[in-house]
N, C-alpha and C positions, 0 to 999 in steps of 0.2 A: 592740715588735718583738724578739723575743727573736736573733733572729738578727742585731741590727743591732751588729755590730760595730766595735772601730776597731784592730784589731789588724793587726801589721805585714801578714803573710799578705794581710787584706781589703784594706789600704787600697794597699801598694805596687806593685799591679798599675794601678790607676787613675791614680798618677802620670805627669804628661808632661812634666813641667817637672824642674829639678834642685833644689827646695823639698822636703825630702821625705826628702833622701839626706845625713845616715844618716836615718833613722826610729825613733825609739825610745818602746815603747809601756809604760806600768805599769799597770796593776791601778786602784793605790792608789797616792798619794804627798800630801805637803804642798801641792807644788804643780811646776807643771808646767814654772816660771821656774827649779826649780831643779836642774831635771836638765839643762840645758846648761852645756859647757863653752867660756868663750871662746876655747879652744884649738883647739877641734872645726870643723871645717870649715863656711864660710860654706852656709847653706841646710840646715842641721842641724834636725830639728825633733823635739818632744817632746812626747807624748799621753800624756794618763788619763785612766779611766775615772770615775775618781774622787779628787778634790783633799780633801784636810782639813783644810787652811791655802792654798786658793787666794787672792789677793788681786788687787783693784782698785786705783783711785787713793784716796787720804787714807785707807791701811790697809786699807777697807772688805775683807771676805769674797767671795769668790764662788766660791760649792760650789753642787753639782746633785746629787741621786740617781743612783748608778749608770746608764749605761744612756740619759740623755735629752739629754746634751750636748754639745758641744765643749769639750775644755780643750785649748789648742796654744800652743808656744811655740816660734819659728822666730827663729835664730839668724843674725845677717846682721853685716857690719862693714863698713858706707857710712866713706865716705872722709871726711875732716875738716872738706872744703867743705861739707859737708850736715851739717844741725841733727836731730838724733836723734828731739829733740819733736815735729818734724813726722811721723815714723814713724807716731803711732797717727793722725794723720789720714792717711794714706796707706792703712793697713789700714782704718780704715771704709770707704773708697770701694771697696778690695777685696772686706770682708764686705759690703758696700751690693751690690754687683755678683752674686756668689756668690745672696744670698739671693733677689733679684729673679728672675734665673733660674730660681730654683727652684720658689718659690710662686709665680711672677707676680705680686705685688703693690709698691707703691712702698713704697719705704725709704728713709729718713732718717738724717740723722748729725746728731746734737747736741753741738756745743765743747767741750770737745776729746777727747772718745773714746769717745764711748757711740754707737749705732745704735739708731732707732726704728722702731717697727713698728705703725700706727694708735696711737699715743702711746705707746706698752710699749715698755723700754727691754729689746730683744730681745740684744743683744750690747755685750761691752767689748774696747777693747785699750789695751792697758799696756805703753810701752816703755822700758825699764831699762837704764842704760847701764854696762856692765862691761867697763871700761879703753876699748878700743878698738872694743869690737865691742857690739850691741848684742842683747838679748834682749827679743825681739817675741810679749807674751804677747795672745794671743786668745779668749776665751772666747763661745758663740753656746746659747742656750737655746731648744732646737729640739722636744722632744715632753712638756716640764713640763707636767701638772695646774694649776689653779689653787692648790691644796694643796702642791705641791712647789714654790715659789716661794721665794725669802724676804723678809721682811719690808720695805714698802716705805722705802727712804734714797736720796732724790731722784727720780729719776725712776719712777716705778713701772712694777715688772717683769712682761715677761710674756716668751711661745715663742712658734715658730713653731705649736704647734699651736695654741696658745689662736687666736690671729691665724686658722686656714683650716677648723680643726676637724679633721682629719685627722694623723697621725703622718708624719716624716719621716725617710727612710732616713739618716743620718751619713755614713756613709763617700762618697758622690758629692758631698755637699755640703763633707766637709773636702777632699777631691780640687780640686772646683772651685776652694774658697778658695784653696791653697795657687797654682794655678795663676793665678787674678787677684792675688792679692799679687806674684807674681814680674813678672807684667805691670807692675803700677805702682809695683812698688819700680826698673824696669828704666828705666822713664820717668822715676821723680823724682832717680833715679842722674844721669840723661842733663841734665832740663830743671830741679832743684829741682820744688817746687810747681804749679809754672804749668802744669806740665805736666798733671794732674791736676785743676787748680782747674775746669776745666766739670763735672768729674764729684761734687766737692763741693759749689761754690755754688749748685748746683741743685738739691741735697737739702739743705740750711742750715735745719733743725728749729727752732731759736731765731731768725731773720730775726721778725723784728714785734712779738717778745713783750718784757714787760716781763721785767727779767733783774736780778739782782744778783751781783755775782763780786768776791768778796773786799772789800766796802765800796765796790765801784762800780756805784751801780745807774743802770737808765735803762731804755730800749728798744733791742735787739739791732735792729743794722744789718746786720751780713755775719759772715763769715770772710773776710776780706783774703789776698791774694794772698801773705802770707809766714804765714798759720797762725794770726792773732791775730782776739779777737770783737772789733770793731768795736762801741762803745754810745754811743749818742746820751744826751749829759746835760746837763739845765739846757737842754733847747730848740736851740738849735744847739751844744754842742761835742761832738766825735768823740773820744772815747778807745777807743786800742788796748789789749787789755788781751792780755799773752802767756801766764799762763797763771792758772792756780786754780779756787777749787772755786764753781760757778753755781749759782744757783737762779732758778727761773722762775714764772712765773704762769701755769698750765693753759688 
């Protein structure tokens, strides 16, 4: 789509929510985590068109070709009662919500911050805690090629197009995001987790599979009501595990 744009102009008329304000769009940057300032007013957010040091969890990469994705990073500074690392489960059920709308199709969240799509690991979020406030990075691969992907490291990736066969417009779809994010950052403000947990555990991608996270393996039980995978090991014992890097069995 050559007209699919995400510049301030396209995207800041579509805003309803105060997610959005300021709005600040680049071209081109390293990444999108780091043109916010914790200084900058809570619900600050930050777009490019193209990242060159975007990154995920355990350093990993994530760049797209000009033109086919979402890179956004929204700026929020939750109170001290609330646990930061719950943040990117809060933004999957956001982008989980966002996406369903769009394509119609069901979506999944895999522990603790990727989003699936018929097993393609269609979206990440990344939350980075700087001093007080925290930097809530998003990233949604929406009209990739199979050739414009990158090389699969863990989950294997894919778009929303590969997922419907058709392209999808950006700017309605970062609109909607920003406005389900503000929904269930407003709820997990108010209730913690619980608040949101029907809208997680019922998309819980790793629930039956055999899983390994950090030298604890077994079979994935849940996400638990405070954020943690739940794995069943040695037959009957339940170990919480709070955070690290998973692997599964397809």
């Amino acid at each position: 789509m050559s007209d699919d744009l995400l510049t301030a102009e396209v995207v800041e008329p579509l805003l309803r929510g105060r997610l959005g304000k300021p709005y600040r769009f680049e071209q081109r940057t390293a990444s999108t985590q780091d043109l916010l300032d914790p200084e900058m007013h809570e619900g600050a957010v930050a777009v490019a068109e193209e990242q060159t040091a975007g990154r995920g969890r355990m350093g990993r990469r994530w760049e797209a070709p000009p033109g086919t994705a979402i890179h956004c990073s929204v700026l929020l500074k939750p109170p001290p009662t609330r646990r930061p690392p719950e943040l990117s489960l809060v933004a999957g059920v956001a982008v989980a919500d966002a996406v369903e709308r769009t394509i119609g199709l069901a979506v999944q969240i895999k522990w603790p911050n990727d989003v699936m799509l018929r097993r393609w690991k269609v979206a990440g979020c990344l939350a980075e805690q700087r001093g007080p406030a925290v930097v809530l990075g998003i990233g949604i691969n929406v009209n990739q090629r199979r050739d414009q992907l990158p090389p699969v490291t863990g989950a294997p990736p894919g778009s929303l197009y590969l997922a419907t066969g058709r392209e999808w417009p950006r700017a309605p779809l970062l609109a909607m995001l920003l406005a389900d994010l503000e929904r269930c950052y407003s709820e997990w403000l108010a209730s913690g987790l619980e608040a949101i947990y029907p809208y997680l555990g019922s998309r819980d991608f790793l629930r039956g599979r055999r899983v390994s996270v950090d030298g604890t393996s077994g079979t994935a039980e849940m996400i638990d009501r405070d954020g943690r995978l739940r794995i069943a090991v040695d037959g009957n014992q339940s170990v919480a595990v709070e955070s690290g890097e998973v692997s599964y069995e397809r």
